[in-house]
LUMBAKOL-857140 format. One record per residue (C-alpha): residue in three letters; residue number from 1; x, y, z. Coordinates in nm, 3 decimals, decimal comma, m for minus. Layout:
N
SITE residu num      xx      yy      zz
SITE    ALA NUM       X       Y       Z
...
REM end
This chain:
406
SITE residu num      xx      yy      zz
SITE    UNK   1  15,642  12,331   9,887
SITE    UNK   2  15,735  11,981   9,945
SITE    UNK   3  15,689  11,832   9,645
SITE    UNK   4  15,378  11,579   9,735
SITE    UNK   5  15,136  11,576   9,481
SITE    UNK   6  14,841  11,608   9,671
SITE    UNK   7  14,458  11,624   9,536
SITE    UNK   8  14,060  11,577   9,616
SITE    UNK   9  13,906  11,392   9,363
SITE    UNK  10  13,507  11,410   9,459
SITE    UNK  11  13,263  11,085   9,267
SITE    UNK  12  12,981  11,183   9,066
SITE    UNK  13  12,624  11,025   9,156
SITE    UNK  14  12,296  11,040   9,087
SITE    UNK  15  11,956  11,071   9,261
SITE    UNK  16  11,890  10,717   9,308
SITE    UNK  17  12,310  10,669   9,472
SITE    UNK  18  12,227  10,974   9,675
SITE    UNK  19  11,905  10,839   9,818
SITE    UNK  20  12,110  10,510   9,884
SITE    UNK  21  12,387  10,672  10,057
SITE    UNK  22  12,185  10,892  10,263
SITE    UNK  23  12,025  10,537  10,362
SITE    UNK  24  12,366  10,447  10,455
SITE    UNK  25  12,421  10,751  10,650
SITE    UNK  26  12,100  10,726  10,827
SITE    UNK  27  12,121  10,338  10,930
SITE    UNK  28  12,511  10,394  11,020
SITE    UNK  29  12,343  10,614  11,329
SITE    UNK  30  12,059  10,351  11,381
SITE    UNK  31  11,817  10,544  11,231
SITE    UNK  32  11,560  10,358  10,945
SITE    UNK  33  11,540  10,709  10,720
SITE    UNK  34  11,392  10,597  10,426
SITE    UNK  35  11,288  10,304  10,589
SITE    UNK  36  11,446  10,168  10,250
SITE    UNK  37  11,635   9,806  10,217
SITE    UNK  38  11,976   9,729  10,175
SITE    UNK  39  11,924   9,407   9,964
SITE    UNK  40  12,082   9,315   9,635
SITE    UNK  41  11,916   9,588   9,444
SITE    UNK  42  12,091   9,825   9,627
SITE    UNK  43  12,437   9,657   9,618
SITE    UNK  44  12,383   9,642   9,219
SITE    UNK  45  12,328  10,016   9,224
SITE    UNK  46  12,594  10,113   9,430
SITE    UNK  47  12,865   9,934   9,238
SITE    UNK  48  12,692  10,059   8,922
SITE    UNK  49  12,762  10,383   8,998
SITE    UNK  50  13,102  10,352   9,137
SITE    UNK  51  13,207  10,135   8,881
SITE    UNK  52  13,332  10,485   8,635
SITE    UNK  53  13,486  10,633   8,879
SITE    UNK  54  13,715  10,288   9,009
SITE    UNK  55  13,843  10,264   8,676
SITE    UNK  56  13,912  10,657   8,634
SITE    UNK  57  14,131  10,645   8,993
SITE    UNK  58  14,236  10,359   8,943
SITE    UNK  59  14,441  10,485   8,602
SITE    UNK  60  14,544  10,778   8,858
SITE    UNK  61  14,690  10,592   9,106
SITE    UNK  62  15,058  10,421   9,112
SITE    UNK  63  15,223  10,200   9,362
SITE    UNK  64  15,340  10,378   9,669
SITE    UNK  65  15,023  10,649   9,657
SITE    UNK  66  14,856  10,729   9,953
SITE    UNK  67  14,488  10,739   9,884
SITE    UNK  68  14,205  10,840  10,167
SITE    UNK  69  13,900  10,692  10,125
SITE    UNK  70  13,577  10,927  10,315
SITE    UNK  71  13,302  10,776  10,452
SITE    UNK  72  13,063  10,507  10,275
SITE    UNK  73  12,963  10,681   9,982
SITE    UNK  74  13,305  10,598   9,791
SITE    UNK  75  13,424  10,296  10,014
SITE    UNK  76  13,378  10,059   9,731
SITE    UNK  77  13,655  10,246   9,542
SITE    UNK  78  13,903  10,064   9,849
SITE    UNK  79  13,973   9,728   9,636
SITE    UNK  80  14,077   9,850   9,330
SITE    UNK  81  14,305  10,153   9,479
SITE    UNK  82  14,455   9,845   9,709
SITE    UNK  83  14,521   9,603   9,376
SITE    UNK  84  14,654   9,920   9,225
SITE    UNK  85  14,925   9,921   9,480
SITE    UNK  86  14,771  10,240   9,666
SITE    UNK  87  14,836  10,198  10,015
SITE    UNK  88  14,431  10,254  10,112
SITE    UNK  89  14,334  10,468  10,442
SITE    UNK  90  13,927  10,440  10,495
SITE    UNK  91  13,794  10,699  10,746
SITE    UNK  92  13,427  10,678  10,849
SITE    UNK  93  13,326  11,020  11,028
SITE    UNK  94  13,004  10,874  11,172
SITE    UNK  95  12,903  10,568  11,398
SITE    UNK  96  12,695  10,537  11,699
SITE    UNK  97  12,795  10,462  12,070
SITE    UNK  98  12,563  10,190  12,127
SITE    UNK  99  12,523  10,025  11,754
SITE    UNK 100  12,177   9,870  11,709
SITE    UNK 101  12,093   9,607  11,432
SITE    UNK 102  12,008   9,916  11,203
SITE    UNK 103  12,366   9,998  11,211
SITE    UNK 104  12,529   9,661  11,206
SITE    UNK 105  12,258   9,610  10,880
SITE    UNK 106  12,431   9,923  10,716
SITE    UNK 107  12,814   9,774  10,846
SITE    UNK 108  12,712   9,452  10,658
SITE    UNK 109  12,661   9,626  10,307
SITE    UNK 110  12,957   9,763  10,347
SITE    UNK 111  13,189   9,594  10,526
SITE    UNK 112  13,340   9,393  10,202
SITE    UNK 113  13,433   9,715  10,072
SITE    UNK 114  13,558   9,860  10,349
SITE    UNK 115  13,826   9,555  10,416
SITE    UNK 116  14,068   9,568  10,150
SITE    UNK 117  14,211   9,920  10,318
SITE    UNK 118  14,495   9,858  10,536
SITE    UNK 119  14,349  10,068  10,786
SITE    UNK 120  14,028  10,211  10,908
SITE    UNK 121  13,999  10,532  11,093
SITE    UNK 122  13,737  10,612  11,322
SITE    UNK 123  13,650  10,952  11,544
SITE    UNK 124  13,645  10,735  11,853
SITE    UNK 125  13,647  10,382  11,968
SITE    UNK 126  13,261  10,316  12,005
SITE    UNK 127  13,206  10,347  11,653
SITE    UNK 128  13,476  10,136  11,519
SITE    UNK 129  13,294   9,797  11,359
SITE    UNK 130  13,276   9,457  11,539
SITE    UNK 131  13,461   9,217  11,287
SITE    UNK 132  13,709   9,478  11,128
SITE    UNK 133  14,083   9,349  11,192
SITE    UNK 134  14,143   9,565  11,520
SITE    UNK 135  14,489   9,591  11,445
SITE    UNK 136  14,439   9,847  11,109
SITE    UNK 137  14,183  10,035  11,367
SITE    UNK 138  14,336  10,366  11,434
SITE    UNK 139  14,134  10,648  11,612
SITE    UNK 140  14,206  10,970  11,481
SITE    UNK 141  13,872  11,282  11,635
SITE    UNK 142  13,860  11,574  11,347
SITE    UNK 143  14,000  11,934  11,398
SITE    UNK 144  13,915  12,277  11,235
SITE    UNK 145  14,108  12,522  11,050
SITE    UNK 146  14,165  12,802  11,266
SITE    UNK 147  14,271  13,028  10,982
SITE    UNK 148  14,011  12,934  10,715
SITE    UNK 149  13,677  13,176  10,679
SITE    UNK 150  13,477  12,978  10,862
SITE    UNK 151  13,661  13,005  11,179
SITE    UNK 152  13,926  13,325  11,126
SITE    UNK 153  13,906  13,614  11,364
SITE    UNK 154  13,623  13,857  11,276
SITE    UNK 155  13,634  14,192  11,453
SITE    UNK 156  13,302  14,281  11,567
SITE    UNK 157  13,248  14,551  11,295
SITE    UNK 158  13,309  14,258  10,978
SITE    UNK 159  13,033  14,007  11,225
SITE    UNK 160  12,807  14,337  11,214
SITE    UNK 161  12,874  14,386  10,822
SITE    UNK 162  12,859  14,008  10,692
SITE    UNK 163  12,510  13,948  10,897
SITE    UNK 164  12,384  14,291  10,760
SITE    UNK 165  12,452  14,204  10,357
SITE    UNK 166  12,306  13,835  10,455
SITE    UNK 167  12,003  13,956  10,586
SITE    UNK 168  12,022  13,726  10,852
SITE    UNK 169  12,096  14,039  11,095
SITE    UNK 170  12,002  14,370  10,922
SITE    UNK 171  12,126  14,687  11,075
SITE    UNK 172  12,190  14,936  10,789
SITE    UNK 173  12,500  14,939  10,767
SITE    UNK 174  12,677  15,039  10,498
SITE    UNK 175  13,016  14,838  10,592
SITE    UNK 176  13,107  14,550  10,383
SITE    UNK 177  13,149  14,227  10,519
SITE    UNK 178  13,444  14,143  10,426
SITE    UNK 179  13,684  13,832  10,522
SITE    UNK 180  14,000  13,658  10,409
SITE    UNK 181  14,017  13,393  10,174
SITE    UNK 182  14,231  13,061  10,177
SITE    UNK 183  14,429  13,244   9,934
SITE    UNK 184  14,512  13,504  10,133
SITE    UNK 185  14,299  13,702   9,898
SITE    UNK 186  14,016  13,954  10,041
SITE    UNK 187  13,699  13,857  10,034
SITE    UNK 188  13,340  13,972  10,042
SITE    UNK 189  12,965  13,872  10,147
SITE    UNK 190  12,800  13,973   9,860
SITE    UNK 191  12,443  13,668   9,890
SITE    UNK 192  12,144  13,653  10,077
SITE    UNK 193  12,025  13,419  10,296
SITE    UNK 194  11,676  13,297  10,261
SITE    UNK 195  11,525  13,375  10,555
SITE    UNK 196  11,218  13,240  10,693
SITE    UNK 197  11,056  13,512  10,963
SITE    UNK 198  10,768  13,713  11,083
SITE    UNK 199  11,006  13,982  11,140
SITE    UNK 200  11,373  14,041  11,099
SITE    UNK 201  11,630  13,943  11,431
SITE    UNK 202  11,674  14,278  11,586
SITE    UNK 203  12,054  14,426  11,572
SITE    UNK 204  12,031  14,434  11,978
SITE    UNK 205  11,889  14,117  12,053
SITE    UNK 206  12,054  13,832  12,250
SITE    UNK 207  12,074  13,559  11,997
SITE    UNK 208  12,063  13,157  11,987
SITE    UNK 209  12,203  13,014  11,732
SITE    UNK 210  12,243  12,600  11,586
SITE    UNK 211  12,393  12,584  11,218
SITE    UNK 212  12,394  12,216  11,112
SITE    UNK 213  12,229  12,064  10,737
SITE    UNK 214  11,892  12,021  10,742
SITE    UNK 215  11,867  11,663  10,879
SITE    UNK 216  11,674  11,517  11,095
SITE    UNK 217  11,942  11,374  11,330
SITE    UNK 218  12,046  11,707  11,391
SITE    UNK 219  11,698  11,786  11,538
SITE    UNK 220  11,615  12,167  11,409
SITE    UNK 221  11,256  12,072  11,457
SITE    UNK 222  11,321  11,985  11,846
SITE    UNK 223  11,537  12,270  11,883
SITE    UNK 224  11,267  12,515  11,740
SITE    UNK 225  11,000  12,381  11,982
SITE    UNK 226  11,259  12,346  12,298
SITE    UNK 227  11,300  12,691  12,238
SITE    UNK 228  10,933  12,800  12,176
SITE    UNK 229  10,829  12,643  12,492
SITE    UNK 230  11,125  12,700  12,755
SITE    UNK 231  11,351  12,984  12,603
SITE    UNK 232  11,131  13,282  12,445
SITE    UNK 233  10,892  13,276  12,728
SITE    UNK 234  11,121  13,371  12,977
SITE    UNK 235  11,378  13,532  12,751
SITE    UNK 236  11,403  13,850  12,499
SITE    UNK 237  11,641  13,554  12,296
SITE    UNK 238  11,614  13,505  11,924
SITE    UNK 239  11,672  13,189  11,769
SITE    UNK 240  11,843  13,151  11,412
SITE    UNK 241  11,858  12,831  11,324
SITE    UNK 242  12,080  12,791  11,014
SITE    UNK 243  12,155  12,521  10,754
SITE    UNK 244  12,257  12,526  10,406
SITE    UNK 245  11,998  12,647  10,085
SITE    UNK 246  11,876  12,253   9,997
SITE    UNK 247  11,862  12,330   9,633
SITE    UNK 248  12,271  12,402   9,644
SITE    UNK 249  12,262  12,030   9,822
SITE    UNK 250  12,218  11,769   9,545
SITE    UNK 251  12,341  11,423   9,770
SITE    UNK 252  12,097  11,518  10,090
SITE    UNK 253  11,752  11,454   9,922
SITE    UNK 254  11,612  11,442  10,244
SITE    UNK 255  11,701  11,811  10,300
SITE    UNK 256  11,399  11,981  10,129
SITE    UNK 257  11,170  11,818  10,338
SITE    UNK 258  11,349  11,855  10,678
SITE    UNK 259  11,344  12,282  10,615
SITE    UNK 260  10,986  12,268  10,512
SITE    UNK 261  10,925  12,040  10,869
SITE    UNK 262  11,122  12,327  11,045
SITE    UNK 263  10,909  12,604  10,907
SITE    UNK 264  10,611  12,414  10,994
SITE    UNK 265  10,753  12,381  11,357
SITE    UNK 266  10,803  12,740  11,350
SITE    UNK 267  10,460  12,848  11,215
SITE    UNK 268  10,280  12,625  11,467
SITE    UNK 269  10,436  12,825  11,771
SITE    UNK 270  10,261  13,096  11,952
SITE    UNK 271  10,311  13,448  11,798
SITE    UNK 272  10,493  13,569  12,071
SITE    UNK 273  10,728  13,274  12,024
SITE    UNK 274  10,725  13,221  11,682
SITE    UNK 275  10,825  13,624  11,598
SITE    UNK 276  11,157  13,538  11,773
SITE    UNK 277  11,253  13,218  11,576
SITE    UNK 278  11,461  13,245  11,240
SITE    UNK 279  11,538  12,984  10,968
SITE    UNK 280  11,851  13,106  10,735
SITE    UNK 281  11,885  12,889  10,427
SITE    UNK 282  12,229  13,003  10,325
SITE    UNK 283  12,360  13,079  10,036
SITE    UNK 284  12,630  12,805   9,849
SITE    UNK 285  12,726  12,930   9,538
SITE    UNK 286  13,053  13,080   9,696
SITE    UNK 287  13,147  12,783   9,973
SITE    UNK 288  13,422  13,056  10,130
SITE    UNK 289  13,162  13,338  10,176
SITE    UNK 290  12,890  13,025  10,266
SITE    UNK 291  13,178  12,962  10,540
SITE    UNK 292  13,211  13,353  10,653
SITE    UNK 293  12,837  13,409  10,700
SITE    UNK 294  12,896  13,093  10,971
SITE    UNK 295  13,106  13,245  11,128
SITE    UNK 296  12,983  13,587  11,177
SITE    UNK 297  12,677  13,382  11,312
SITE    UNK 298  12,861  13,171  11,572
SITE    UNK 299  13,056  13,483  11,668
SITE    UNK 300  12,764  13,728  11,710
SITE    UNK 301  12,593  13,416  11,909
SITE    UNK 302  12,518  13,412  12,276
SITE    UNK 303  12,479  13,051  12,282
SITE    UNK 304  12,574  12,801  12,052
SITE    UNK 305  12,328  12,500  12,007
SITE    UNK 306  12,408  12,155  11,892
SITE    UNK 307  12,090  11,951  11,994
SITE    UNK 308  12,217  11,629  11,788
SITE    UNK 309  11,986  11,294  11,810
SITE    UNK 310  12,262  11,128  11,686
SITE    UNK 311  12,640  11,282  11,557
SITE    UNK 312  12,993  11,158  11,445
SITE    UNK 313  13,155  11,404  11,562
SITE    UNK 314  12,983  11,758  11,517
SITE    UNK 315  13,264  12,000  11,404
SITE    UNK 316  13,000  12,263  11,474
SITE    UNK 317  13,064  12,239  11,827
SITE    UNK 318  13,444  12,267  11,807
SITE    UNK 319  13,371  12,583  11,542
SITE    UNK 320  13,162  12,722  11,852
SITE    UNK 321  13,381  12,688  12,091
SITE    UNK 322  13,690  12,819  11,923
SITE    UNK 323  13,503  13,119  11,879
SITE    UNK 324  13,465  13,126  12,271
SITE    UNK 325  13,098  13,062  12,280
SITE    UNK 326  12,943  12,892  12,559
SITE    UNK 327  12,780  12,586  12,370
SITE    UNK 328  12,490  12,365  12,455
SITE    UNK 329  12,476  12,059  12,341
SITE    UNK 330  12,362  11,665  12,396
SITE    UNK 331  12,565  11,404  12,559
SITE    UNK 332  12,615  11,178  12,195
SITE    UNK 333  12,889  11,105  11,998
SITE    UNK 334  13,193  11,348  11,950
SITE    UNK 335  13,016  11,600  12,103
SITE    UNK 336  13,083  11,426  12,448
SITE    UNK 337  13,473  11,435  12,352
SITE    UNK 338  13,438  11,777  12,307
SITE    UNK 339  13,279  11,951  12,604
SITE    UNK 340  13,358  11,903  12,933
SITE    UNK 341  12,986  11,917  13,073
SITE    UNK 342  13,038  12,225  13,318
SITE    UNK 343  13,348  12,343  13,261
SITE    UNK 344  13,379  12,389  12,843
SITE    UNK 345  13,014  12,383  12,771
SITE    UNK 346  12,693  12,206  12,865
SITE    UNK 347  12,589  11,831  12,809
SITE    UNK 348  12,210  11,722  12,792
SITE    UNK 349  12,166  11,373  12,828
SITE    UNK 350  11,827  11,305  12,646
SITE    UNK 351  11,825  11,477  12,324
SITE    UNK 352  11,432  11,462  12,369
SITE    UNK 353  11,463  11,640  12,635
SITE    UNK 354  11,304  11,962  12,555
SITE    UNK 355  11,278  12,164  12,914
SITE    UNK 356  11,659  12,028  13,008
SITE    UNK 357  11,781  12,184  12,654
SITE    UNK 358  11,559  12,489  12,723
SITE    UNK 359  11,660  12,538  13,121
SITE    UNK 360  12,073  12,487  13,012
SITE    UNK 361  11,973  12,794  12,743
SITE    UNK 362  11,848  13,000  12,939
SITE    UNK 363  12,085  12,985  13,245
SITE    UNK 364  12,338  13,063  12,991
SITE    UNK 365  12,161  13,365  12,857
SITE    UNK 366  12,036  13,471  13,237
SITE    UNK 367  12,408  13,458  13,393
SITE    UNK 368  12,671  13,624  13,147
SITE    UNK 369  12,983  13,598  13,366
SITE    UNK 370  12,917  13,235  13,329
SITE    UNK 371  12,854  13,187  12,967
SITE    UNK 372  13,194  13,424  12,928
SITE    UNK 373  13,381  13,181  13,195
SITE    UNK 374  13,283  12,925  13,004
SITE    UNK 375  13,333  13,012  12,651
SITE    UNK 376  13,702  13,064  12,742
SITE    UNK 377  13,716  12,750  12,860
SITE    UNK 378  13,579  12,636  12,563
SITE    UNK 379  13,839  12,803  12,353
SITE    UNK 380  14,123  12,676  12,530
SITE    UNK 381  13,960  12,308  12,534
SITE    UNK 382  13,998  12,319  12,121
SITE    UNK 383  14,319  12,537  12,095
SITE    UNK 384  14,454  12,209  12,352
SITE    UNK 385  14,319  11,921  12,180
SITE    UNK 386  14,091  12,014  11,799
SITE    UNK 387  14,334  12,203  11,606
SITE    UNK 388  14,452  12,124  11,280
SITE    UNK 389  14,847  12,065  11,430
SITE    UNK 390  14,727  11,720  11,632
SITE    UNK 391  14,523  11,622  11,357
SITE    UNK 392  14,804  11,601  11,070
SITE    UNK 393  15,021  11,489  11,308
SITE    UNK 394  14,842  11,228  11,364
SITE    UNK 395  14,810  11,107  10,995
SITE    UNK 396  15,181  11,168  10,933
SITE    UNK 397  15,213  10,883  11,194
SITE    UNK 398  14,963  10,651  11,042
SITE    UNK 399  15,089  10,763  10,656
SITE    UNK 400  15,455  10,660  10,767
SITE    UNK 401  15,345  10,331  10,910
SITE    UNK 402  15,203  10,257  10,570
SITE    UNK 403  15,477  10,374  10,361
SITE    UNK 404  15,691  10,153  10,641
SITE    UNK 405  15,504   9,801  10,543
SITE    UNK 406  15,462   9,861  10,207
REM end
């Protein structure tokens, strides 16, 4: 429309550069993961592997381009895009609010790549780096797509239809589920999910719902239980926890064994309990219909779940909320941007907290009105302040400031 040439360009990796950068990702939150090092070997194999793809942008790039750089995986492509004459924007999605010496180890690896970029964008001041030039620090929180298929309007017959062909929900149906793609083009659910269950979720039941990758920081295991011990008792609730299938994930190799942790913290619950728990491994050969079967989950939800140890941001509570959901959620990160605790949504301040998560469920699910008063609040709260519009704005500001030194 405009004329701006404007492309993703994704790096190729292996298993070892995956297993690094999940490191990365995991000490970046103040988490040990692995519990692997950060030492020379590891600097060797992450410029190793970047190495290809520098030279490859790098031949792509003229003066006067505008190249973002996305979190730490690719950060030590920022040199070489700067000494091509790129002006070089580095945003880092996740941080921590109180940074231990985890996180400053994982800031040291890469904070010599991260300098060369005239200016660093971070979700919200607490996670900017100590020693990063604070005047290329600019604070820019995500936004969603209102009009993509993971967060379009879905009358309640398409939620019904896409939940139905998933399997997540069956009711025999014989509606498609159908939704629109980016394109404008019509789209349809055609996948299963892999579901993990004693029995399916039935078509009338009140349901609980967290979709987030199988990681631990995201805490499906703690979920599970909070909702084994202080939910399903008192409740007829059903809890589908969702996250993507792990073999369609090749740079999480930590997500295999988080799923097969959540299915053990399912089977070791009670029967009465565990019948009324759900894990949906969705399906990812088609990311538009992976995005549609989200959001027919969030929608058909009662209560939206985002019991985070740690998070950047978490998107999936904006996603929630847009779709007028009343959300749960812990006090960390983003998520405290987000929700205003009472009004928008509810905060819990220990994420190991099990009977606070459970007792903020369950008032939900025990006082309608409420959850109702509060998903529109919740709506209005991202429609105000996490929609695309602010977001792009935003960059235009920072982009012209760029284009303005250079």
């Amino acid at each position: 429309g405009e004329g701006v040439d404007a492309r993703w360009i994704v790096i190729p990796g292996n298993e070892d550069f995956f297993r690094l950068t999940k490191r990365l990702h995991n000490h970046l939150h103040g988490s040990p993961g692995d519990g692997g090092g950060l030492g020379a070997d590891e600097v060797a194999l992450y410029e190793r592997t970047l190495a290809p793809s520098a030279e490859e942008l790098c031949d792509l790039v003229r003066p006067g381009d505008i190249v973002i750089v996305h979190d730490p995986q690719p950060a030590g492509l920022c040199a070489g895009l700067a000494t091509a004459g790129a002006a070089v924007i580095w945003r880092c999605h996740v941080g921590l609010d109180h940074p231990n010496e985890i996180a400053r180890t994982a800031w040291e690896f890469l904070r010599g790549y991260v300098e060369p970029a005239h200016a660093y964008v971070f979700s919200r001041r607490a996670f900017a780096w100590e020693r990063l030039a604070d005047d290329r620090i600019v604070l820019i929180a995500p936004s969603i797509d209102a009009f993509s298929p993971k967060n379009q309007e879905l009358v309640p017959e398409a939620v019904a239809a896409i939940l139905d062909t998933s399997g997540i929900v069956p009711d025999g149906g014989a509606v498609l589920g159908a939704f629109t793609r980016e394109d404008g083009a019509p789209g349809r659910v055609d996948r299963h999910a892999e579901m993990f269950e004693d029995e399916p979720v039935p078509s009338d039941a009140p349901v609980v719902t967290q979709v987030s990758r199988w990681d631990r920081l995201k805490d499906p295991v703690g979920v599970i239980e909070g909702f084994g011990r202080y939910v399903a008792p008192l409740t007829d609730a059903h809890l589908v926890v969702a996250g993507p299938s792990v073999a369609a994930v090749a740079d999480d190799p930590e997500g295999a064994e988080v799923l097969a942790e959540s299915q053990a913290a399912r089977r070791s619950l009670p029967q009465p309990a565990r019948a009324r728990v759900h894990l949906a491994a969705l399906p990812m050969e088609d990311r538009e219909e992976n995005a549609a079967i989200v959001n027919a989950l969030q929608r058909r939800a009662a209560v939206v779940v985002q019991k985070s140890i740690a998070e950047g941001f978490g998107l999936t509570v904006a996603e929630g909320m847009w779709k007028a959901r009343a959300v749960v959620a812990t006090r960390i990160g983003g998520i405290q941007d987000q929700i205003e605790h009472g009004v928008s949504g509810i905060l819990v301040d220990d994420p190991a907290d099990l009977r606070a998560y459970g007792a903020a469920v369950r008032g939900l699910l025990e006082d309608e009105p409420r959850a109702r008063r509060m998903g529109a609040e919740a709506q209005k709260r991202v429609r105000d302040e996490f929609l695309g519009v602010r977001h792009l704005l935003q960059y235009a500001e920072l982009i012209e400031k760029l284009v303005g030194r250079a």
